[in-house]
N, C-alpha and C positions, 0 to 999 in steps of 0.2 A: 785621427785614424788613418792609416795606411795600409796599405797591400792589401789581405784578403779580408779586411774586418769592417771595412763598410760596408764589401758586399757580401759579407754575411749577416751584418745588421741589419741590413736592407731587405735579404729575404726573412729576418724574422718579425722586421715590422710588418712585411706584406703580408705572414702569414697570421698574424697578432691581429692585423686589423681586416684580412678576406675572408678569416677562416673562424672556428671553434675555439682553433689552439691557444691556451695561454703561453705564449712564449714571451719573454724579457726582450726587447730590441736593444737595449741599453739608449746611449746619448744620441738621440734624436734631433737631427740640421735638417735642413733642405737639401742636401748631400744623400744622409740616408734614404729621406724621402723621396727623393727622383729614383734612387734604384730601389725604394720598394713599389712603385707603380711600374716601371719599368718592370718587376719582378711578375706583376698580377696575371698575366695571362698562361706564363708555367702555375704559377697556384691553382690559376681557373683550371689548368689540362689535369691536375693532380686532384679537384673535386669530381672535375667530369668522371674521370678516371673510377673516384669510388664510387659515383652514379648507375656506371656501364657496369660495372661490376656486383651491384645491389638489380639492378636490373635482369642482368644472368642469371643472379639465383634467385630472384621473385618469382620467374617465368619458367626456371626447371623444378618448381616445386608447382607450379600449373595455377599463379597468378595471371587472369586475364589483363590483356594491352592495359585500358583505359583503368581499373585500381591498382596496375603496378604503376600505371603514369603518376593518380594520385600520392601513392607513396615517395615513387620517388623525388616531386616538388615537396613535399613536407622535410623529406631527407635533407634538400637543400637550404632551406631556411634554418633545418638545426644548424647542419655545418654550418654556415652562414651566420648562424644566431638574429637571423632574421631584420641584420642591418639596411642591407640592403632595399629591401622591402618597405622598410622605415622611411628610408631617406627620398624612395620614389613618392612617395605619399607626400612629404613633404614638400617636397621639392614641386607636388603640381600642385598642392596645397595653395602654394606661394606664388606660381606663376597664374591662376584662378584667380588671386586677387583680385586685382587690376588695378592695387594701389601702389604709393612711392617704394622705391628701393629699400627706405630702413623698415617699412611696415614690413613689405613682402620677406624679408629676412628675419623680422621680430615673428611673426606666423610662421617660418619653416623652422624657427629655434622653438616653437611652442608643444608641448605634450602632447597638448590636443589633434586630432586626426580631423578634417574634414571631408564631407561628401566627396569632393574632387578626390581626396587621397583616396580615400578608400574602393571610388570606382578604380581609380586608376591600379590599387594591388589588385583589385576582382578581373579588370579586364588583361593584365598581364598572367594573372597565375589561371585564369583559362587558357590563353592560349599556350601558356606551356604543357599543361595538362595535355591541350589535346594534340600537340604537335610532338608531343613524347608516346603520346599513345601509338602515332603513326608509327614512329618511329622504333617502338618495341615489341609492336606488330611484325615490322619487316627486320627482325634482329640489326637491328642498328647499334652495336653497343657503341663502337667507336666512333659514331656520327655524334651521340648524345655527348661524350668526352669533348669534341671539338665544337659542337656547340657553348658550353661554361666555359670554354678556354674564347671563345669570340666575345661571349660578354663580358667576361674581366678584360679584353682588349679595348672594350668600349672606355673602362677606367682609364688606362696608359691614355689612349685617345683626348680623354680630356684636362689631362694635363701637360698636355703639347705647348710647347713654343708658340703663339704668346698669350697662352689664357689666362689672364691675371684671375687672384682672389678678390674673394667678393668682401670678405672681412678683411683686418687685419690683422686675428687672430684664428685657431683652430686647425683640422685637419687642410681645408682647400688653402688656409695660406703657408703652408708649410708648402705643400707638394702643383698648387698651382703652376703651369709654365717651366718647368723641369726634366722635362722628358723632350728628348731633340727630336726631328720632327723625325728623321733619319731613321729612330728609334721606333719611332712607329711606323714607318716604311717598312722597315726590317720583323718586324710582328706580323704586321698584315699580311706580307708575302707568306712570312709561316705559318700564320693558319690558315691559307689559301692551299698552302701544301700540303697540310694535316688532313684538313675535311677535303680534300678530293683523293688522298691515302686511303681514309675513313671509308670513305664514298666509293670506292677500290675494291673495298676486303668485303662490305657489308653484301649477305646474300643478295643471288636477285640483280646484281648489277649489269647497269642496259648499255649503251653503248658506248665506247670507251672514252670518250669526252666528256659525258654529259656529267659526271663528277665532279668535274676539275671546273666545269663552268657552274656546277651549283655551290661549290661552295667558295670559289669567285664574287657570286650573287652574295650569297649569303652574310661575305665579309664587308663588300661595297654596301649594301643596303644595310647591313647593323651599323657600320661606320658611321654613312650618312644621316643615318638616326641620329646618332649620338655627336655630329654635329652641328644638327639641327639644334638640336637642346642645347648643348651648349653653345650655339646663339643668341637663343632666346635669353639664356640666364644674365650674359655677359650682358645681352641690352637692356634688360628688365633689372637686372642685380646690379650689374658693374664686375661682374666674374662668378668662379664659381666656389662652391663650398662642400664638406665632407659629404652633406644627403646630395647633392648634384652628380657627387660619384654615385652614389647608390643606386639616386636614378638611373643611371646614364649603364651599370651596371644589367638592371632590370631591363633595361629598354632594348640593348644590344642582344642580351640571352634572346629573350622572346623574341626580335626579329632573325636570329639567327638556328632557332631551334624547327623557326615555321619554315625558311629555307630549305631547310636539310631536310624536312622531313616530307616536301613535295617528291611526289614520285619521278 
């Protein structure tokens, strides 16, 4: 593949595999697969996006904060098809163990959900709930947009230069270690610029920095979530794998939705 058709295979695998959408990627490398993680946090801005906008009209039909928040986490999991969600479960599933690398992998490939998983979705889809509520309390649309656009950054994030896979096959060894680090330099900075935009436009706004340094916070601290884990996995796994995105996915929203949505 040359000129523009990898990277447009690339945004349909990102889309094929972040989103609802059935779209064909066609022949799938680890070519493709660097520019669709690379792609994931315009994805995230284009979920957010119909979020803040489900959220607009929840709230002008005289939906209160805290059941348009619930709504709109369920919205996400549709879009999403509730991958993500999956893979966080797994993923602390496995790291709960406390057993060798092929068990803890044999349990995150497994159906089965465990206690750990399931606190673990419980205590993430609270705090989005309530960190959305804030948030659509204080007409936030475009803080909630750049919040889903931080958590898909947490994905690009964990397949930086040099996260190897934890398999040898599946989604994390395709796109493990493919994304230059540069590449996510260049992200971070934008969504640094987005949510303190966001942070900008949203009613209410206090004094004219305190934007640009919250959602600074918000990108440094989802970040470093999302390299925490993927510390953990790399020393407990030997790398990571397609629910380690998921996690890492769920980890960054929720540390970047609670951010944004401090006053």
């Amino acid at each position: 593949m040359t000129g523009r058709r990898p990277v447009s295979a690339g945004l349909r695998l990102s889309l094929t595999t972040l989103t609802v959408l059935p779209l064909r990627p066609g022949p799938v490398d680890r070519r493709t697969g660097a520019l669709a993680m690379a792609w994931a946090p315009a994805v995230g801005l284009a979920l957010g996006a119909a979020l803040a906008a489900a959220a607009w009209g929840l709230t002008g039909l005289g939906l209160a904060p805290l059941p348009c928040a619930a709504v709109l986490v369920v919205l996400l999991a549709l879009l999403t098809r509730g991958l993500h969600l999956d893979g966080l479960a797994d993923t602390f599933d496995a790291l709960g163990s406390y057993t060798a690398a092929d068990r803890a992998l044999a349990i995150m490939k497994s159906p089965e959900t465990g206690p750990l998983g399931v606190s673990a979705i419980a205590a993430v889809l609270l705090v989005d709930a309530a960190a959305l509520s804030a948030l659509v309390a204080r007409h936030g649309w475009l803080l909630i947009a750049a919040a889903v656009a931080v958590g898909r950054l947490g994905i690009t994030l964990c397949c930086a230069r040099p996260v190897p896979p934890a398999r040898p096959d599946g989604l994390g060894a395709l796109v493990a270690g493919t994304v230059p680090l540069a590449g996510c330099a260049a992200w971070a900075v934008g969504m640094v610029a987005i949510g303190g935009f966001a942070g900008q436009l949203a009613p209410g706004s206090d004094w004219p920095w305190s934007h640009w340094i919250r959602a600074g916070l918000a990108v440094l601290l989802a970040a470093g979530a999302v390299l925490l884990l993927a510390r953990q996995c790399v020393r407990r796994f030997g790398g990571i794998t397609g629910d380690v995105l998921g996690a890492a996915c769920e980890l960054a929203t929720a540390v970047a939705l609670l951010a944004l949505s401090t006053a």
